[in-house]
C-alpha positions as CSV (number, residue, x, y, z in Angstrom):
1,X,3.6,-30.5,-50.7
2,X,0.1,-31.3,-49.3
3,X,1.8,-32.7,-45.8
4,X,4.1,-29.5,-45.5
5,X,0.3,-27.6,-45.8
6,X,-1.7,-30.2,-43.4
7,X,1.6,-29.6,-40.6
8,X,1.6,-26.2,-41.6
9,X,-2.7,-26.2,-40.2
10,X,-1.7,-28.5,-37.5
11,X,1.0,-26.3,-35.9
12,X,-1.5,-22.9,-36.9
13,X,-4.5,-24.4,-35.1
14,X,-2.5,-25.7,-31.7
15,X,-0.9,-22.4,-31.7
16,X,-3.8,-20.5,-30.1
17,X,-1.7,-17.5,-28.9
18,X,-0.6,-16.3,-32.3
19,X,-3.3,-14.0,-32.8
20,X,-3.0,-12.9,-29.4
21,X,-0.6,-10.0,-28.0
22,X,2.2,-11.3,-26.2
23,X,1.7,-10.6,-21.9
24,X,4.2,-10.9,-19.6
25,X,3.5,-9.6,-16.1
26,X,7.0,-7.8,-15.3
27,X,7.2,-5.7,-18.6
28,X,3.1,-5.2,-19.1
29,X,1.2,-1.9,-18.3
30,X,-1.8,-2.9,-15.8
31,X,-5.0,-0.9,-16.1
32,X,-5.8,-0.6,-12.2
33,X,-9.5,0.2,-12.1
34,X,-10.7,3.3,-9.8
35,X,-12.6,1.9,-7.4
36,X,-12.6,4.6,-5.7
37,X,-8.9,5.0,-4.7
38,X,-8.0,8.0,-6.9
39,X,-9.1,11.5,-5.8
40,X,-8.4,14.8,-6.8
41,X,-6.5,18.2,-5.9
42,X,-9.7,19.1,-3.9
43,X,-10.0,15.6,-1.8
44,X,-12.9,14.4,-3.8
45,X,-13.4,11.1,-5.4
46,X,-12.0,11.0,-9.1
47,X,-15.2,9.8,-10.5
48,X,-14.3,10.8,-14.4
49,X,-11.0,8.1,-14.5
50,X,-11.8,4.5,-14.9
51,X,-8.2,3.2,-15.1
52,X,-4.6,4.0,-13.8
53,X,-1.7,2.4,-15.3
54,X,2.1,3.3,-14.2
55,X,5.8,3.3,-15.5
56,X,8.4,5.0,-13.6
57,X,8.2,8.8,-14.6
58,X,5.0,8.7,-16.2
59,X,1.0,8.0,-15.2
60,X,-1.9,7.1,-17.4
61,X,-5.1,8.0,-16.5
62,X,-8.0,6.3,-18.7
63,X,-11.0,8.8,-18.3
64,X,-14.4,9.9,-19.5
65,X,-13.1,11.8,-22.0
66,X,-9.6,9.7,-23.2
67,X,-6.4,9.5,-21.9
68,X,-4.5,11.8,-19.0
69,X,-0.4,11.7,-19.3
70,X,1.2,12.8,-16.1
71,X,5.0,13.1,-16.8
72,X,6.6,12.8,-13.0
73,X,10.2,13.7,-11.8
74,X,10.5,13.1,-8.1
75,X,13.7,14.9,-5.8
76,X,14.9,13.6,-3.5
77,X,18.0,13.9,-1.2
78,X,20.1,11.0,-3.3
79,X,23.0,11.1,-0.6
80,X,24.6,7.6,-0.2
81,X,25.4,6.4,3.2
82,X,27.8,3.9,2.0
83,X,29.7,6.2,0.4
84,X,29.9,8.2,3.6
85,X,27.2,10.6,2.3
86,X,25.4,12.6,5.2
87,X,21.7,13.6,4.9
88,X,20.9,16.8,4.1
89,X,19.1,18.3,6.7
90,X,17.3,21.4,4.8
91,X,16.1,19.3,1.9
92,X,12.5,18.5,1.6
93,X,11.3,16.4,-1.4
94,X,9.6,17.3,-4.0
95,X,7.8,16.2,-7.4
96,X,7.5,18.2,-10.7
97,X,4.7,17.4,-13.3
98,X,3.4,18.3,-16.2
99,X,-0.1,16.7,-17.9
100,X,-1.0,15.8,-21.2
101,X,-4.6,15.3,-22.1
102,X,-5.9,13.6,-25.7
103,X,-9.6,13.9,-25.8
104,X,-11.6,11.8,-28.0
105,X,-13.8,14.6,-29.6
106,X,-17.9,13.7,-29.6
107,X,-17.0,10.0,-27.8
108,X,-19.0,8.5,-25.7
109,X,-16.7,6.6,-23.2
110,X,-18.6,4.7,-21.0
111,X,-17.0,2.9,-17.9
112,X,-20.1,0.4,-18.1
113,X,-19.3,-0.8,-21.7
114,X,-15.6,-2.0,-21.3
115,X,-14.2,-5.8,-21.6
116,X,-10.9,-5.7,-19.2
117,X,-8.7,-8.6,-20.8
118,X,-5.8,-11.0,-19.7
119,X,-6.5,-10.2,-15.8
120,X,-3.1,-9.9,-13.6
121,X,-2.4,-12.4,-11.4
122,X,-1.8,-10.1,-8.0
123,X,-4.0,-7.3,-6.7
124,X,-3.3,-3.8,-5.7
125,X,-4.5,-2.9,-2.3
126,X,-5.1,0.6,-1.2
127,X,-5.4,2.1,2.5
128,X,-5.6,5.9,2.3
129,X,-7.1,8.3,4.7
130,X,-10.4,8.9,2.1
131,X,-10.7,4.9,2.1
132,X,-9.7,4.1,5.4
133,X,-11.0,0.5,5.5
134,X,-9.0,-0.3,2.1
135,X,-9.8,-1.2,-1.2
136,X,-8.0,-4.4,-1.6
137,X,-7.5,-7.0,-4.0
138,X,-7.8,-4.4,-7.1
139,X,-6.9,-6.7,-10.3
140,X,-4.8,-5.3,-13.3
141,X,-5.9,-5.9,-17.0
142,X,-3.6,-5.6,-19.7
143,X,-6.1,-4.6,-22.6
144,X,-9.5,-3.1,-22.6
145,X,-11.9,-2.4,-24.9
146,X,-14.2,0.7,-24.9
147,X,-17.7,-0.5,-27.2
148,X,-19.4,2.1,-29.6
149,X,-17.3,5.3,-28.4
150,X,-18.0,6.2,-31.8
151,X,-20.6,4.4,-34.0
152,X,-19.7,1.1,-35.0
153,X,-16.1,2.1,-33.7
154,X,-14.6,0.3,-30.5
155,X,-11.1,1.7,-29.0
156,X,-8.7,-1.1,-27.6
157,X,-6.1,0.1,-24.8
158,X,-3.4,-2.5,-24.6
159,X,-0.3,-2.8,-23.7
160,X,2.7,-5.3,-25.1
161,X,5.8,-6.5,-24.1
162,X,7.8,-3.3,-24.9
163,X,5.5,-1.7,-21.6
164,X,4.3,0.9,-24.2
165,X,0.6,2.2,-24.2
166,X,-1.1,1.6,-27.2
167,X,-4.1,1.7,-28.7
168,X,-6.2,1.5,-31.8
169,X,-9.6,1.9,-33.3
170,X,-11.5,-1.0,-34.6
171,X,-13.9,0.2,-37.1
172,X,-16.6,-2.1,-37.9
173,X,-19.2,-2.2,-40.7
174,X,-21.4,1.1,-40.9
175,X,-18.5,2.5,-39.1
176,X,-16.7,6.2,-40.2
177,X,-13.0,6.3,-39.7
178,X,-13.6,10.2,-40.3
179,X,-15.9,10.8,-36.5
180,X,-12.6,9.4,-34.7
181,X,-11.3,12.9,-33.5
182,X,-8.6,13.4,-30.8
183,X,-7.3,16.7,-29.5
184,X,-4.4,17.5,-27.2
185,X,-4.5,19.8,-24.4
186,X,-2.3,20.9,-22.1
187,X,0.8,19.8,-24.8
188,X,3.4,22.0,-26.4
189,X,3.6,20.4,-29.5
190,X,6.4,21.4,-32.1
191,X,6.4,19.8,-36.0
């Protein structure tokens, strides 16, 4: 019995990752960090987000006050040319959308006090006609953790390899589970 226990120590303490949410680049959500890429409906710089992350149909948006959800359907003309499909000259493209907001009520969620962990490997670059010049190189992160955006409480933003957003509270001593508050705007919500 006591070797089973000292291999059972010996494989635990070479394993490193166990603890450690599994990351694989192709499935993972990447937290982009505005650098000043994003803008809003007016043409000024988004200066309230600190994060995007994309799947197809949907946008995160990590932000002064918690987490935007922009739910995206794009139209398009879907004709296919090799089926013999022909253009359709009157079409013009559109997208449809519709935002979600959940506010963290009374948090203080500062883009100075964030650890960005498990850094992706490629950059995004951006050339838009705000940022001519480019923002290049822009690294992912697949975690981050917001410090004190509630006494003693910290609030990690993660993703795993199902490409879901997640997150949690981590409530440390002196914390109150009870100040951790969120409200959703903007959402039809039926129970």
């Amino acid at each position: 019995m006591r070797k089973l226990y000292i291999l059972f120590i010996i494989i635990y303490s070479f394993n490193s990752k166990a603890a450690q949410p599994a990351f694989s680049l192709g499935e993972n959500l990447a937290f982009v960090p505005n650098r000043g890429q994003i803008i809003t409906d007016d043409g000024s710089l988004a200066t309230t987000v600190h994060y995007k992350a994309s799947v197809p149909g949907l946008e995160f948006y990590i932000t002064d006050s918690g987490i935007s959800y922009v739910f995206l359907k794009h139209h398009r003309d879907e004709y296919d040319p090799a089926l013999g499909g022909q253009p359709n000259p009157n079409f013009s493209p559109y997208t449809d959308f519709a935002r979600t907001d959940m506010v963290l009520k009374n948090a203080v969620i500062d883009k100075n006090n964030v650890t960005q962990e498990f850094e992706t490997e490629s950059g995004w670059n951006f050339y838009y006609a705000h940022c001519p010049e480019g923002i290049v190189n822009l690294k992912g992160y697949h975690k981050l953790t917001y410090h004190e955006v509630y006494h003693n409480i910290d609030w990690v933003i993660y993703s795993d390899n199902s490409g879901k957003l997640k997150y949690e509270f981590v409530v440390k001593p002196g914390g109150d589970p009870a100040n951790i508050k969120m409200e959703y705007k903007w959402a039809k919500v039926e129970v």
